[in-house]
N, C-alpha and C positions, 0 to 999 in steps of 0.2 A: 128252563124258561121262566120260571115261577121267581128263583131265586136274581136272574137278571132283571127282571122287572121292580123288584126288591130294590136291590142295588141303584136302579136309574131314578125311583123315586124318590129314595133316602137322598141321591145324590144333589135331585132335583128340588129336591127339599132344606140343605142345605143350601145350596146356590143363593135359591130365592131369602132365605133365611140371612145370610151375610152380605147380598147386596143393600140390604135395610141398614148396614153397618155404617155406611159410605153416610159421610154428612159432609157438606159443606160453609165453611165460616164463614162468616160475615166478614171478617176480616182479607178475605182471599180474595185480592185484586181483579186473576181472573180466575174463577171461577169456570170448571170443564173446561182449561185449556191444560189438559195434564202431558200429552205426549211431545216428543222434543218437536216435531213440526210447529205443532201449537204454541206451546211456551215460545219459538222464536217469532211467532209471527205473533202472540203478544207483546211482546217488550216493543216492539214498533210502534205500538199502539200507546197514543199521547195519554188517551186517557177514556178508557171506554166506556164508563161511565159516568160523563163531566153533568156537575151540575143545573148546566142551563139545559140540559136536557128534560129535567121534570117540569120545568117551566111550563105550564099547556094554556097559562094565560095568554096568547101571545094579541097585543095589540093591534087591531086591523080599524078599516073607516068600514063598516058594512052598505053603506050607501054607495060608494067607491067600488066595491068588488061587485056589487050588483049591477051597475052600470057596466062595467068590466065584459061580466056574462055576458048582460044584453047586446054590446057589440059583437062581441066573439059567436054569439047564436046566429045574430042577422049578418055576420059579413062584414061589419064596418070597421071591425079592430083596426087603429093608430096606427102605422107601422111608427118604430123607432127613428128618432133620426140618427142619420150616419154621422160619428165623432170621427176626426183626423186630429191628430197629436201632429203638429207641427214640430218639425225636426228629427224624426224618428225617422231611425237607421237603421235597415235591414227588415224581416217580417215576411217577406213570401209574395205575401198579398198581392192582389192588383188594386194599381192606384188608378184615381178616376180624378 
């Protein structure tokens, strides 16, 4: 008994000891996609980590979105107006 408990935490002692081995490069595209599923379902991927992503400047009017709210809270939101593409073929839709 003595001696298996030995053994599982030697064993358990290495485990944890060579998971600390595992680094990943800066270099590696993706990064934890190591198994075949993943690696195909990365190469799909355009670019998963595109630049304008860090972008968190992103330009707004703040007076604009506050009005925004204020409709959307009371009830008065715009609706959209309805666009028709003259000449278009096919689509499902119903026309009005």
């Amino acid at each position: 008994m003595i001696n298996r408990f030995v053994t599982l935490a030697i064993g358990a002692g290495v485990v944890s000891a060579l998971t600390g081995c595992i680094t990943i490069q800066a270099s590696d595209p993706y990064p934890g996609m190591g198994n075949a599923t993943a690696s195909n379902f990365a190469v799909h991927i355009v670019d998963p980590n595109p630049p304008v992503a860090e972008n968190t400047l992103i330009d707004q009017n703040g007076e604009r979105g506050a009005l925004a709210f204020e409709r959307y809270r009371t009830g008065t939101v715009i609706k959209p107006e309805r666009m028709v593409t003259p000449g278009a073929i096919g689509g499902g839709g119903t026309s009005k």
